[in-house]
PDB file of N, CA, C and O in Angstrom, chain B, residues numbered from 101:
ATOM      1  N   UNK B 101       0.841  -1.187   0.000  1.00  0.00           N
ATOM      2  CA  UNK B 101       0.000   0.000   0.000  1.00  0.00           C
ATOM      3  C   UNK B 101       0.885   1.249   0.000  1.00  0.00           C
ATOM      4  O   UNK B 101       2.058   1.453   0.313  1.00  0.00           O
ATOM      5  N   UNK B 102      -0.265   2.128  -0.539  1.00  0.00           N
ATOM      6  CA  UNK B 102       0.731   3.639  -0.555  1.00  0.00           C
ATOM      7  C   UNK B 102       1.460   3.866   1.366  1.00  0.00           C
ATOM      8  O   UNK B 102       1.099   3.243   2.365  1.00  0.00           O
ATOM      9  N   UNK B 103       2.138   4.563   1.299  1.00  0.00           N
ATOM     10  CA  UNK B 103       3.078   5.205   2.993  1.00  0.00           C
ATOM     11  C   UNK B 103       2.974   6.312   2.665  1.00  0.00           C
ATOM     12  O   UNK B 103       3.208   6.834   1.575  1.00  0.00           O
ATOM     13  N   UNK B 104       2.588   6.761   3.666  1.00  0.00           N
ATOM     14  CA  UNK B 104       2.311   8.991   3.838  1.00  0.00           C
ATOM     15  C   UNK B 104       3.756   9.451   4.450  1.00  0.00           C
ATOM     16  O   UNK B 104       4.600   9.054   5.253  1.00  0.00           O
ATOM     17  N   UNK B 105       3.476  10.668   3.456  1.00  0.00           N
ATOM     18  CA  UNK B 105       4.500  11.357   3.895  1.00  0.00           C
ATOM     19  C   UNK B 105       4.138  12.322   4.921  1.00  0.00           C
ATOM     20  O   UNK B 105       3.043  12.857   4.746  1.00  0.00           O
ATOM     21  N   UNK B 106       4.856  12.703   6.042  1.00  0.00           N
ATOM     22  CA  UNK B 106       4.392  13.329   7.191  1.00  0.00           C
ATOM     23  C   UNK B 106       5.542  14.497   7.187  1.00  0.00           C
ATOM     24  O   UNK B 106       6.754  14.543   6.975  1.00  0.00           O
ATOM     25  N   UNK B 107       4.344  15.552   7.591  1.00  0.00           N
ATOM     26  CA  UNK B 107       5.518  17.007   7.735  1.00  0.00           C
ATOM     27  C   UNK B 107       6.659  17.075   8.455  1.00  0.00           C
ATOM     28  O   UNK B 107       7.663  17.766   8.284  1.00  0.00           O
ATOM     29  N   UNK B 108       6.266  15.920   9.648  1.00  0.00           N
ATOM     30  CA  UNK B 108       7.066  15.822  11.155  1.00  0.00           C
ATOM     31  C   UNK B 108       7.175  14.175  11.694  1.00  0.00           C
ATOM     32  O   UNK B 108       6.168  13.470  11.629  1.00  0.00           O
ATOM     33  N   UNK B 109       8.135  13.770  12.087  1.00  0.00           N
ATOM     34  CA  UNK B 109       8.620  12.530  12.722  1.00  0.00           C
ATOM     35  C   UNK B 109       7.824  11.903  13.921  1.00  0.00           C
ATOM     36  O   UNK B 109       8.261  11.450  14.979  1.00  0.00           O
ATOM     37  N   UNK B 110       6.004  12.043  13.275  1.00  0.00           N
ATOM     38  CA  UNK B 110       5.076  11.136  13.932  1.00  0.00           C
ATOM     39  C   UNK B 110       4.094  10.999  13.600  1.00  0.00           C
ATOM     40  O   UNK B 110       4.161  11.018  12.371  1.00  0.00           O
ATOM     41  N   UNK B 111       2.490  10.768  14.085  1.00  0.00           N
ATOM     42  CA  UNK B 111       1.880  10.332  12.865  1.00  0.00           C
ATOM     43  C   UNK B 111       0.652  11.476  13.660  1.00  0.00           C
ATOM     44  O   UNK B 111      -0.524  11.340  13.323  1.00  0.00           O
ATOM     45  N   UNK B 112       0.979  12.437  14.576  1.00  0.00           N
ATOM     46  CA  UNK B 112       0.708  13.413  15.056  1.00  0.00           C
ATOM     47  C   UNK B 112       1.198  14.830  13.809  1.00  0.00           C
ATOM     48  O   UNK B 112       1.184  15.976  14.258  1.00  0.00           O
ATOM     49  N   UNK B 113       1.429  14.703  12.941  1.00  0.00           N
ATOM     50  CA  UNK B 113       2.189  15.290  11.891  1.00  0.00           C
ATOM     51  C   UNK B 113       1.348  15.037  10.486  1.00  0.00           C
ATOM     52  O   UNK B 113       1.224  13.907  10.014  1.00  0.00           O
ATOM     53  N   UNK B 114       0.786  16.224   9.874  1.00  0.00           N
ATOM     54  CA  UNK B 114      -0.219  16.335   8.731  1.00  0.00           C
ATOM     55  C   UNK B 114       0.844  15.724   7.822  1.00  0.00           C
ATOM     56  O   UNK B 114       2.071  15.820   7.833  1.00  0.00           O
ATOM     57  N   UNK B 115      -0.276  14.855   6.776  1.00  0.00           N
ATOM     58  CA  UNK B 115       0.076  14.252   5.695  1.00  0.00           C
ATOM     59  C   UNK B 115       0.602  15.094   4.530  1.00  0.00           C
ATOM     60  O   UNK B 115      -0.174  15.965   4.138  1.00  0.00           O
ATOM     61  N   UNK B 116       1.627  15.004   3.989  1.00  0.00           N
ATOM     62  CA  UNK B 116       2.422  16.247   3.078  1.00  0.00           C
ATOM     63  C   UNK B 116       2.067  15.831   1.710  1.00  0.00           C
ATOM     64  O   UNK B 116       1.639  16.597   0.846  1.00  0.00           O
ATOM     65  N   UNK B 117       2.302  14.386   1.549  1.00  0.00           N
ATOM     66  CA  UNK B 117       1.877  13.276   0.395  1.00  0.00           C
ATOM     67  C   UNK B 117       2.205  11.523   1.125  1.00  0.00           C
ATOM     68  O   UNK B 117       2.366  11.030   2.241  1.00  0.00           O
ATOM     69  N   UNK B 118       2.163  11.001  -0.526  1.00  0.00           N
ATOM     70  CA  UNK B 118       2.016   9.348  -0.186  1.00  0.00           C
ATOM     71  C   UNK B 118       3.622   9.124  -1.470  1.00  0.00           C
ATOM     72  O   UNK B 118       3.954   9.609  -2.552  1.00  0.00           O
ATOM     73  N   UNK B 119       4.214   8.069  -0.448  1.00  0.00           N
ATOM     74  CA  UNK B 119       5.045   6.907  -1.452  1.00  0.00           C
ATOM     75  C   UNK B 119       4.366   5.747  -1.760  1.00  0.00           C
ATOM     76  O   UNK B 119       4.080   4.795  -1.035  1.00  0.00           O
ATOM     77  N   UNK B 120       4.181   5.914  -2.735  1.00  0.00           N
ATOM     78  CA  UNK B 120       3.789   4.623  -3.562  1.00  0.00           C
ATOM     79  C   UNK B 120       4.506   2.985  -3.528  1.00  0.00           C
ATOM     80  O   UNK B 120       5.729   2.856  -3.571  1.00  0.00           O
ATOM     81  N   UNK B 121       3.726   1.986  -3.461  1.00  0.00           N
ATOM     82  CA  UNK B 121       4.542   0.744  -3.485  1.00  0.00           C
ATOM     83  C   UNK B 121       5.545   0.666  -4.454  1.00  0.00           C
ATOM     84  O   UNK B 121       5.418   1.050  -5.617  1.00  0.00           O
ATOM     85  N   UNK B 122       6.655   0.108  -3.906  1.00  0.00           N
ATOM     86  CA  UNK B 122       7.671  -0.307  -4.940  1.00  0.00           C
ATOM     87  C   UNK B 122       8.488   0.949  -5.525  1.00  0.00           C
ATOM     88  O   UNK B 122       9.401   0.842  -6.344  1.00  0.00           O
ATOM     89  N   UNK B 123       7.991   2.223  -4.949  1.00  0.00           N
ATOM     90  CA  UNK B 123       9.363   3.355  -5.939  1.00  0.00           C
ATOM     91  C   UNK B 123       9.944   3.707  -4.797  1.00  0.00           C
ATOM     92  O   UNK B 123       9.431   3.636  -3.680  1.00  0.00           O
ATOM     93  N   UNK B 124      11.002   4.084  -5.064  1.00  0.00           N
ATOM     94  CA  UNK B 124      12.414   4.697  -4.536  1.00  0.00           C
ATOM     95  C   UNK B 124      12.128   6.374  -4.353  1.00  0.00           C
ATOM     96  O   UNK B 124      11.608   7.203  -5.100  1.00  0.00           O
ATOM     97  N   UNK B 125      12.696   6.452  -3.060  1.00  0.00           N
ATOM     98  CA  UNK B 125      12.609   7.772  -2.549  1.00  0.00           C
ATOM     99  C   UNK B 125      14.094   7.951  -1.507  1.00  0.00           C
ATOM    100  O   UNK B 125      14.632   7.086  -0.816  1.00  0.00           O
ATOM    101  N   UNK B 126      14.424   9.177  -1.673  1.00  0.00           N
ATOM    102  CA  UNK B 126      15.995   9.495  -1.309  1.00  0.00           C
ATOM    103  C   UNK B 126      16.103   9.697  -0.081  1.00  0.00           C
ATOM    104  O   UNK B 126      15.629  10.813   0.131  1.00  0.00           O
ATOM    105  N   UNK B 127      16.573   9.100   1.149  1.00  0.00           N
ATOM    106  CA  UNK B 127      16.583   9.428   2.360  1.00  0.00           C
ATOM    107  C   UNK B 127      17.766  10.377   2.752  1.00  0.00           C
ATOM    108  O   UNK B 127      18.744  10.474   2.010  1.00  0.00           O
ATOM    109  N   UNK B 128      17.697  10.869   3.578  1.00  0.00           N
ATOM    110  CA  UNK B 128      18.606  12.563   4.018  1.00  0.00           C
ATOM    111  C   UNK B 128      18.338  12.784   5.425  1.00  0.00           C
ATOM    112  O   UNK B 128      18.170  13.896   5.926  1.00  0.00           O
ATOM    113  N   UNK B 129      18.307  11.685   6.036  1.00  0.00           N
ATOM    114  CA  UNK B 129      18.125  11.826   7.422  1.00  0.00           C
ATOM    115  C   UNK B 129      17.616  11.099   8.265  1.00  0.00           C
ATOM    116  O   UNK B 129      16.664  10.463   7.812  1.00  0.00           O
ATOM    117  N   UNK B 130      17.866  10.894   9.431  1.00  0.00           N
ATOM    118  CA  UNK B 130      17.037   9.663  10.397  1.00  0.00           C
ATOM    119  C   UNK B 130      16.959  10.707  11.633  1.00  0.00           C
ATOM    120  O   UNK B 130      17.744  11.646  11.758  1.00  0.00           O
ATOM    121  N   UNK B 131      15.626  10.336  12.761  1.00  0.00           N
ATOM    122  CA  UNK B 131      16.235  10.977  14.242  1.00  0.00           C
ATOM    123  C   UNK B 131      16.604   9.973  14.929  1.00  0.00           C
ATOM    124  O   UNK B 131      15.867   9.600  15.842  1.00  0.00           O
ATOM    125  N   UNK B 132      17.679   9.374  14.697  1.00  0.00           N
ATOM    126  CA  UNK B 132      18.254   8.660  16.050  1.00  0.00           C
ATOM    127  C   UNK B 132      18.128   7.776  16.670  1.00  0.00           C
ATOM    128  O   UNK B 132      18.458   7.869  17.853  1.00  0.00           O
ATOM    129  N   UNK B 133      17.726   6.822  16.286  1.00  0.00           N
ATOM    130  CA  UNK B 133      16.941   5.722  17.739  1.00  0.00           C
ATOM    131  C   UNK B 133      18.604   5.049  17.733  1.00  0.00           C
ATOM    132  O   UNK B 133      19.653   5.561  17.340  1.00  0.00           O
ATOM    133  N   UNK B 134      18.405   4.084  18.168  1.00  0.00           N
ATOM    134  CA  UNK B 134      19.918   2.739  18.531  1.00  0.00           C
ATOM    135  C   UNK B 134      19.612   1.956  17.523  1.00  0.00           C
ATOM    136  O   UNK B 134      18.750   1.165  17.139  1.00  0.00           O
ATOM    137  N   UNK B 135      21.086   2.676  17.077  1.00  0.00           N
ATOM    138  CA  UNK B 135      21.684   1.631  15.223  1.00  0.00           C
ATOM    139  C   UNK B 135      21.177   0.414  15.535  1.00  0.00           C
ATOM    140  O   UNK B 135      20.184   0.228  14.832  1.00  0.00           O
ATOM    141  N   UNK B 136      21.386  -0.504  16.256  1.00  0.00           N
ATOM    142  CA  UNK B 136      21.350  -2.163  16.517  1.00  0.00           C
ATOM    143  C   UNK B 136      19.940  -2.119  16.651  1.00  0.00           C
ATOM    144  O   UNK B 136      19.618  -3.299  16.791  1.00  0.00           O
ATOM    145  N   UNK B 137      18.759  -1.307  16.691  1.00  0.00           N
ATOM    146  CA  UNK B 137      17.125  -1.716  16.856  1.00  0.00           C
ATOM    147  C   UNK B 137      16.484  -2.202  15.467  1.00  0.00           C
ATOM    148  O   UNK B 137      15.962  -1.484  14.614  1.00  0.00           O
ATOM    149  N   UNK B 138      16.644  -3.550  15.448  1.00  0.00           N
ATOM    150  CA  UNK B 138      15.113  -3.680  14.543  1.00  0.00           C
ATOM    151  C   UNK B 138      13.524  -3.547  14.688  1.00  0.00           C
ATOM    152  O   UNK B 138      12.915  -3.686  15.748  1.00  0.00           O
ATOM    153  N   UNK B 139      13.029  -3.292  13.602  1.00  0.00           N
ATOM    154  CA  UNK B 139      11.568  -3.115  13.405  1.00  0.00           C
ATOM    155  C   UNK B 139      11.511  -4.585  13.918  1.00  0.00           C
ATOM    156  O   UNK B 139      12.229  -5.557  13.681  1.00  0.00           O
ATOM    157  N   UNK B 140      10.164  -4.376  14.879  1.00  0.00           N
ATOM    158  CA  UNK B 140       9.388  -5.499  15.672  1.00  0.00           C
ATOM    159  C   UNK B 140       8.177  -5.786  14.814  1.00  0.00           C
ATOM    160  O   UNK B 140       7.918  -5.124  13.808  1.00  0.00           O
ATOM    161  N   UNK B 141       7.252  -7.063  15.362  1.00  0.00           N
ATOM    162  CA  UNK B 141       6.139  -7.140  14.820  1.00  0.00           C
ATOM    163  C   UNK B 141       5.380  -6.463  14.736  1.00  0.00           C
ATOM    164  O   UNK B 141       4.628  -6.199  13.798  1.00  0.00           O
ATOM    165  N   UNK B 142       5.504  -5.931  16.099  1.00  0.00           N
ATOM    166  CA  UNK B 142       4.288  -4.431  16.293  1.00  0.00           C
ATOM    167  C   UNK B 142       4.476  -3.379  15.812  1.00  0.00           C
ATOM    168  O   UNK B 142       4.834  -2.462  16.551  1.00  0.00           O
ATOM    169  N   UNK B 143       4.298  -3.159  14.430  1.00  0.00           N
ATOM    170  CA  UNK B 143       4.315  -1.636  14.089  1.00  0.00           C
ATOM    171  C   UNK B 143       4.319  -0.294  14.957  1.00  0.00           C
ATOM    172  O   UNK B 143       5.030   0.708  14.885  1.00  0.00           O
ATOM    173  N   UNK B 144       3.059  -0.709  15.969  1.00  0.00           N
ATOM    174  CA  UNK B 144       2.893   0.828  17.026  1.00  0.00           C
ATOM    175  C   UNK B 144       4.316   0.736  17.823  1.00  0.00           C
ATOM    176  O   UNK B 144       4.971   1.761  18.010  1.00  0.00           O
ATOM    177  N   UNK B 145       4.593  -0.054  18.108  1.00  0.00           N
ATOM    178  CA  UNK B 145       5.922   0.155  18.881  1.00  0.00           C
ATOM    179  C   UNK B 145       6.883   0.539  18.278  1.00  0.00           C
ATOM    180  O   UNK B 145       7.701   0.749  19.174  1.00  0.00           O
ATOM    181  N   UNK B 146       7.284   0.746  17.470  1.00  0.00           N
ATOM    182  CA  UNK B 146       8.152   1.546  16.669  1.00  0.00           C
ATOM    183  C   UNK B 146       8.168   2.570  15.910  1.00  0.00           C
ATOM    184  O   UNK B 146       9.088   2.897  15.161  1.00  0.00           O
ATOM    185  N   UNK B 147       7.049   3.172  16.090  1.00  0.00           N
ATOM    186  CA  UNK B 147       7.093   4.915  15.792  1.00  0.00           C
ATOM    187  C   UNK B 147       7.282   5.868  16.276  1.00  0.00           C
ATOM    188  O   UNK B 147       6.561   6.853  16.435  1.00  0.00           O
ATOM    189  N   UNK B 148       8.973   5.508  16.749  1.00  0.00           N
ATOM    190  CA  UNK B 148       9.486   6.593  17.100  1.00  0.00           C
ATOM    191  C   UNK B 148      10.731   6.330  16.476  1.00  0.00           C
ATOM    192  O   UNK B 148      11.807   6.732  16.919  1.00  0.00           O
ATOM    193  N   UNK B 149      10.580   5.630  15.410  1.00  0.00           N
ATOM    194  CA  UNK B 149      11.759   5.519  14.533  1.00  0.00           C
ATOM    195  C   UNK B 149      11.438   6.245  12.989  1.00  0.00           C
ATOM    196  O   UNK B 149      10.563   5.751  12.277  1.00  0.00           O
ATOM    197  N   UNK B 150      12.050   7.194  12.635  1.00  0.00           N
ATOM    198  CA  UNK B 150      11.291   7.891  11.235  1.00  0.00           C
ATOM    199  C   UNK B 150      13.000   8.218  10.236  1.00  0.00           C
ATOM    200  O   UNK B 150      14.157   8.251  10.655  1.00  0.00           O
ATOM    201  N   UNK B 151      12.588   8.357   9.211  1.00  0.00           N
ATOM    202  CA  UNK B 151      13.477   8.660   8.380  1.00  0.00           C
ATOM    203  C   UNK B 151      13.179   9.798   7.372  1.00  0.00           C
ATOM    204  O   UNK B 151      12.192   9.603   6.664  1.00  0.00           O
ATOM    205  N   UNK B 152      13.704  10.688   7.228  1.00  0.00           N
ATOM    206  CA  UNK B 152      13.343  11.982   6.569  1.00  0.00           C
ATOM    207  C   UNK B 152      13.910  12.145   4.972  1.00  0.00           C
ATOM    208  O   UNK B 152      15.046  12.074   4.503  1.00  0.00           O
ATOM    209  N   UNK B 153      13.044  12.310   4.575  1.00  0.00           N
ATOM    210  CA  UNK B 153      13.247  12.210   2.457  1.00  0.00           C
ATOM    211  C   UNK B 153      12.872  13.494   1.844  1.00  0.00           C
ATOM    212  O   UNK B 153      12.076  14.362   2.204  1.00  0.00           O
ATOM    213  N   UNK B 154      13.587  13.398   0.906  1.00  0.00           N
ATOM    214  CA  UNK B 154      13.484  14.493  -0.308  1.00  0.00           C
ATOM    215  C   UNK B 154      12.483  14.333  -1.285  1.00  0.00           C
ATOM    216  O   UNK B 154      12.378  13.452  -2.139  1.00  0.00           O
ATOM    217  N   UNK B 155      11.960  15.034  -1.112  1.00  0.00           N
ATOM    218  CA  UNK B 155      10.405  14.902  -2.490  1.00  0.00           C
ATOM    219  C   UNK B 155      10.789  16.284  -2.987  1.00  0.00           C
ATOM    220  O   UNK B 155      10.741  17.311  -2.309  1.00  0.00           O
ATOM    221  N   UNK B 156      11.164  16.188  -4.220  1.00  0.00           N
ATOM    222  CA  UNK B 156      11.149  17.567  -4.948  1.00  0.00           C
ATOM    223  C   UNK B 156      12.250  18.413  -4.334  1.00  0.00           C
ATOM    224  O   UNK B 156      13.464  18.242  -4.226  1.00  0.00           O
ATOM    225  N   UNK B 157      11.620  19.149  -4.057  1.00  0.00           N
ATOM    226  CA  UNK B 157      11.704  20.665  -3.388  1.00  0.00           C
ATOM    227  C   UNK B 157      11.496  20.640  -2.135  1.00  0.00           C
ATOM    228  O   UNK B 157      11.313  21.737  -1.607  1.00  0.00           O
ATOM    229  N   UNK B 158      11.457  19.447  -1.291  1.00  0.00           N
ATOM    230  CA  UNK B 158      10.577  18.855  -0.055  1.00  0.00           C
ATOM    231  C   UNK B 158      11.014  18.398   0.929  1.00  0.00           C
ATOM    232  O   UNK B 158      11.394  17.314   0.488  1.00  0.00           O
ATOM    233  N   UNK B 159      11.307  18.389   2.153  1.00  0.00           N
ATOM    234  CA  UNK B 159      11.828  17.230   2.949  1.00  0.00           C
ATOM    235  C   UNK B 159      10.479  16.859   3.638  1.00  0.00           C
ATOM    236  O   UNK B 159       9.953  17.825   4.190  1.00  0.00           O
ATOM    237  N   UNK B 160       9.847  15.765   3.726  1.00  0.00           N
ATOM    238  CA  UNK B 160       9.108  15.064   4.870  1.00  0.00           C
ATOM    239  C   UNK B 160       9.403  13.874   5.582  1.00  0.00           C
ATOM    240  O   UNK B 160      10.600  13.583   5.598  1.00  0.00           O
ATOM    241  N   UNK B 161       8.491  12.972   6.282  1.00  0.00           N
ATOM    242  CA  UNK B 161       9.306  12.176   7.083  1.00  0.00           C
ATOM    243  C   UNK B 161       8.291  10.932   6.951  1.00  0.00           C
ATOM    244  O   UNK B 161       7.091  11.111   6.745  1.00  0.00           O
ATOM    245  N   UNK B 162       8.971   9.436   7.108  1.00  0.00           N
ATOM    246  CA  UNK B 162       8.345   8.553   6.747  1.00  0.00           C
ATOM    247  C   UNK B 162       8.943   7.399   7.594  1.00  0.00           C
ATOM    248  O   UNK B 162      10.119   7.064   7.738  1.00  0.00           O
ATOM    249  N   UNK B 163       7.854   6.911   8.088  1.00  0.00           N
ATOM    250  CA  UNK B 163       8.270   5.792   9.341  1.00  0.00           C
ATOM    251  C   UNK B 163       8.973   4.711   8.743  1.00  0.00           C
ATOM    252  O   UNK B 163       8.605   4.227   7.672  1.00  0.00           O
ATOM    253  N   UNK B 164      10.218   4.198   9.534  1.00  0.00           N
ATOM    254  CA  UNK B 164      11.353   3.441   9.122  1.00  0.00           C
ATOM    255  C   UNK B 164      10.796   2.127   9.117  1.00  0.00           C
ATOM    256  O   UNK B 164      11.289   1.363   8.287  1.00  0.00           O
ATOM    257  N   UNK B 165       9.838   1.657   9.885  1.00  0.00           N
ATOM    258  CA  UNK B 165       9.400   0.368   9.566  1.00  0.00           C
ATOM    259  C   UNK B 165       8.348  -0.008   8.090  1.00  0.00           C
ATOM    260  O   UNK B 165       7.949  -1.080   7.635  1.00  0.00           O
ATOM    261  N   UNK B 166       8.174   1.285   7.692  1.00  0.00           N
ATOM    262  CA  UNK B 166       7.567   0.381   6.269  1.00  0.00           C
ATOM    263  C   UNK B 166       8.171   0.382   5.115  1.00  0.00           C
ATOM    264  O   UNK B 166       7.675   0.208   4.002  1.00  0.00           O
ATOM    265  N   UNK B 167       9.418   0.613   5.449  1.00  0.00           N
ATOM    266  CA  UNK B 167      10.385   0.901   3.939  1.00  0.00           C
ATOM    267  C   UNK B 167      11.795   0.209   4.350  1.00  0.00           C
ATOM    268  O   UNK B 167      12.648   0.282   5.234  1.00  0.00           O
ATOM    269  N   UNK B 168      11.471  -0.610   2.991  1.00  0.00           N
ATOM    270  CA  UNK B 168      13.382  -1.676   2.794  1.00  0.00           C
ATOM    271  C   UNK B 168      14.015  -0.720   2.308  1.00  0.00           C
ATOM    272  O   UNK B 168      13.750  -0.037   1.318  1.00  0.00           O
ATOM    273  N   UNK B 169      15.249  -0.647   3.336  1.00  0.00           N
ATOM    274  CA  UNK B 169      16.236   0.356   3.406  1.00  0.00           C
ATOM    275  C   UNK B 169      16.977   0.030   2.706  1.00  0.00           C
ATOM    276  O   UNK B 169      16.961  -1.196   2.814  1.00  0.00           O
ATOM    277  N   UNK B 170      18.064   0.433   1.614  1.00  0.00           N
ATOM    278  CA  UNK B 170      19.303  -0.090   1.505  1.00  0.00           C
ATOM    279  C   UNK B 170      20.582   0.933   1.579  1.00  0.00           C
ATOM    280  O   UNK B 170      20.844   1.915   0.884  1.00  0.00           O
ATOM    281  N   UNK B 171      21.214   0.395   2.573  1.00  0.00           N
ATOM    282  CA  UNK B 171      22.329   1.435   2.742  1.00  0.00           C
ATOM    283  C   UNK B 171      22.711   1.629   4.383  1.00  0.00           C
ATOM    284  O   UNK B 171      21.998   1.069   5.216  1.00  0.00           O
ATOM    285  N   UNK B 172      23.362   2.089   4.621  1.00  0.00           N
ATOM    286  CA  UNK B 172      23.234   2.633   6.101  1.00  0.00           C
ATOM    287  C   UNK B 172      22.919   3.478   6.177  1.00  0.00           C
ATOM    288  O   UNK B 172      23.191   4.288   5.291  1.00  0.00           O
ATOM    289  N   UNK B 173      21.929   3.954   7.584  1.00  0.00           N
ATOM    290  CA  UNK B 173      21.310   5.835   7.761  1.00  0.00           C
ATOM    291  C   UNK B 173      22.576   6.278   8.533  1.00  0.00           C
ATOM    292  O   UNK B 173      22.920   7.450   8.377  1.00  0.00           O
ATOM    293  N   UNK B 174      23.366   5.429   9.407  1.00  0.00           N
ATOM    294  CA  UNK B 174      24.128   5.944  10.449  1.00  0.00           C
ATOM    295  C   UNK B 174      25.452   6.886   9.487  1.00  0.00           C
ATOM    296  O   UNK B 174      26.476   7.292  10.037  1.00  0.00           O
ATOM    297  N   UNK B 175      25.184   7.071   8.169  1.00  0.00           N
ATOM    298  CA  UNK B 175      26.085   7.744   7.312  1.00  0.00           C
ATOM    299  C   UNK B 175      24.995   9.101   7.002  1.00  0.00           C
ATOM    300  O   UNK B 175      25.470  10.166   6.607  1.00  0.00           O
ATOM    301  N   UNK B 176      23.826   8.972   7.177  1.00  0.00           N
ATOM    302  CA  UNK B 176      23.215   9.905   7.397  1.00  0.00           C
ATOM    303  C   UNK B 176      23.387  11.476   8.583  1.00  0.00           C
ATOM    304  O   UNK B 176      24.177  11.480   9.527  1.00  0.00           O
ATOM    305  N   UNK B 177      22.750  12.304   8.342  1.00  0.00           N
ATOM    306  CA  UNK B 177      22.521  13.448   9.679  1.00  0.00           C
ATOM    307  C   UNK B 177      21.711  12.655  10.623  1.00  0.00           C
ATOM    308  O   UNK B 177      21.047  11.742  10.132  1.00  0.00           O
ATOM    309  N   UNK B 178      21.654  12.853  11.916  1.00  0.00           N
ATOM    310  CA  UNK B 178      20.638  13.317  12.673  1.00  0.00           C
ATOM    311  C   UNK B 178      19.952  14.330  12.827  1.00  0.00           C
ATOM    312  O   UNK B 178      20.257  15.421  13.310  1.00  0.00           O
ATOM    313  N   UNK B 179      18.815  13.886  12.323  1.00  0.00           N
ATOM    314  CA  UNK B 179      17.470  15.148  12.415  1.00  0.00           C
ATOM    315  C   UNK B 179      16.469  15.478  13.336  1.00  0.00           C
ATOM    316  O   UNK B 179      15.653  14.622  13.677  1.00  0.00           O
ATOM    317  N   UNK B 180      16.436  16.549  13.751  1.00  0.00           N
ATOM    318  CA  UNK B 180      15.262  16.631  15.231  1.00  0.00           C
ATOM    319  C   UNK B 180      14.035  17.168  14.385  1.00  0.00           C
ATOM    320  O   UNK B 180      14.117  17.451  13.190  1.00  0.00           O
ATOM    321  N   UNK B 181      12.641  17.297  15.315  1.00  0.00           N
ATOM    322  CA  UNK B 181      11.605  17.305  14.427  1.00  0.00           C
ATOM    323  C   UNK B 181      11.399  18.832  14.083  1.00  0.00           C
ATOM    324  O   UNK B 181      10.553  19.155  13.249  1.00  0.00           O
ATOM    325  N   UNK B 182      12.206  19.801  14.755  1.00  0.00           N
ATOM    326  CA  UNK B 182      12.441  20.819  14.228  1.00  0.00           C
ATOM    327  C   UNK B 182      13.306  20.894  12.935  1.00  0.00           C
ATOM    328  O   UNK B 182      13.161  21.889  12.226  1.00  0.00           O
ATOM    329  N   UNK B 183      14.208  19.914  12.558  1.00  0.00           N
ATOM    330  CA  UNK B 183      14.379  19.855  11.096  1.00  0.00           C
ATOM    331  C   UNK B 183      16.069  20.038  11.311  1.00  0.00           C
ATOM    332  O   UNK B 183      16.883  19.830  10.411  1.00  0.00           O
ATOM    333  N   UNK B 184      16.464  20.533  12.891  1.00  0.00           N
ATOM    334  CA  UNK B 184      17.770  20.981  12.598  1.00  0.00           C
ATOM    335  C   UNK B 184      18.681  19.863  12.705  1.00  0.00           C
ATOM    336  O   UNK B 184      18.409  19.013  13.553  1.00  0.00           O
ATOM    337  N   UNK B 185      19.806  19.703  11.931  1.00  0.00           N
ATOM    338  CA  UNK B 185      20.551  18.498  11.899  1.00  0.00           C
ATOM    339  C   UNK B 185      21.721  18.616  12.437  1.00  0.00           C
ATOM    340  O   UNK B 185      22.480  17.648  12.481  1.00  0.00           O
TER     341      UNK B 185
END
């Protein structure tokens, strides 16, 4: 299914747009949780893990458990939900 893009790193955070199944979108940021945490079964328990992407002209933010990552984020910034890195 489509994944929303969120203005801010929760789901307390208006919908900006949607990623579509299966396309590629550029990540430019994570806030932080502990490198060694995997996504659990429980989705709700892990939204406080988000990863922040470039759409356009755009940065919004998109929860790390519904997207196959490839790469490391820890080569990434750390981003707070104020945006500053």
């Amino acid at each position: 299914a489509d994944v929303n893009i969120r203005s801010g790193p929760g789901l307390g955070y208006r919908s900006i747009g949607a990623l579509r199944q299966g396309r590629w979108i550029d990540i430019v940021g994570w806030n932080g949780w502990e490198e060694e945490r995997q996504c659990s079964s429980v989705f709700e328990a892990d939204l406080d893990m988000w990863v922040q992407v470039q759409v356009g002209d755009r940065r919004g933010w998109i929860a790390r458990c519904v997207l196959d990552i490839r790469g490391s984020l820890t080569d990434l910034p750390v981003v707070t939900q104020t945006g500053e890195r």
